[in-house]
C-alpha positions in Angstrom: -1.2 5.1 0.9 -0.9 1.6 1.3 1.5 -1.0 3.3 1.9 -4.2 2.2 2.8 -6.1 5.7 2.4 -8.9 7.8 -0.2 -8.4 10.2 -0.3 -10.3 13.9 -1.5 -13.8 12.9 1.9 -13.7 10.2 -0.4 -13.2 7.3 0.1 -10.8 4.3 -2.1 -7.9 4.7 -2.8 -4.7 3.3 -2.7 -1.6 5.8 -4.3 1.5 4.6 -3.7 5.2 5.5 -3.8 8.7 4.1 -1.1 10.8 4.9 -1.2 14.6 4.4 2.7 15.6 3.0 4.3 18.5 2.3 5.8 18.9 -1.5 9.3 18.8 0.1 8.4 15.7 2.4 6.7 14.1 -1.0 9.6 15.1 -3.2 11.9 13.3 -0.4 9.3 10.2 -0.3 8.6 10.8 3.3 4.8 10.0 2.7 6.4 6.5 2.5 8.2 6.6 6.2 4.9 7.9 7.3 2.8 5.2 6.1 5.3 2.5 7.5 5.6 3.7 10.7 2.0 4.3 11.2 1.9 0.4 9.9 4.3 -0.1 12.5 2.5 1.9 15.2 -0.8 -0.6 14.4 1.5 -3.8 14.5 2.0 -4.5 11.1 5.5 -6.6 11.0 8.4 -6.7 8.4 8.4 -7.1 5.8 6.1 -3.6 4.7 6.3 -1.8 1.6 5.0 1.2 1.3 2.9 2.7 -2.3 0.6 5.6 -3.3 -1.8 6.0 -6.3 1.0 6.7 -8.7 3.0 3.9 -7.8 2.7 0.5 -10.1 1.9 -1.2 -7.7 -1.6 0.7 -7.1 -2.4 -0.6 -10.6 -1.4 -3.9 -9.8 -3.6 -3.9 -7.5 -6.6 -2.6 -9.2 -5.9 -4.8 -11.7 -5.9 -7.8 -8.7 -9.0 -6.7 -7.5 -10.6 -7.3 -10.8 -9.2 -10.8 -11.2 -10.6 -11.9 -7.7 -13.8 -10.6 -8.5 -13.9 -12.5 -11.7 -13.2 -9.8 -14.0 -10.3 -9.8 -17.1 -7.3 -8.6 -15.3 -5.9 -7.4 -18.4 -8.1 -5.4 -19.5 -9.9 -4.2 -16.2 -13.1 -6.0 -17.7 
């Protein structure tokens, strides 16, 4: 999983966890409240959000990654 929060110096950050869920607690998005409070419980501030490897934000981010690096960002290049 991974929070997007503001870490102690009030800068965006990105907190990273894996959380082990049940079906149920997945089906009910629990593996969200997990990963935010465990953001919460390293001092990670408001405002979090909270995504997994499905999510589109994941590929967002993959696709971020590639643009920093220097890389076409639309085609993952």
């Amino acid at each position: 999983m991974v929070v997007l929060a503001t870490n102690a110096e009030r800068s965006p950050d990105l907190f990273l966890t894996a959380v082990d869920a049940t079906g149920t607690q997945y089906e009910h998005g629990r593996h969200y409240d997990i990963a935010l409070l465990r953001a919460r419980d390293a001092g990670y501030e408001t405002p979090m959000m909270a995504f997994d490897q499905y999510d589109a934000a994941a590929r967002l981010l993959r696709r971020a990654a590639t643009f920093i690096e220097g890389g076409n960002a639309a085609t993952g290049d």
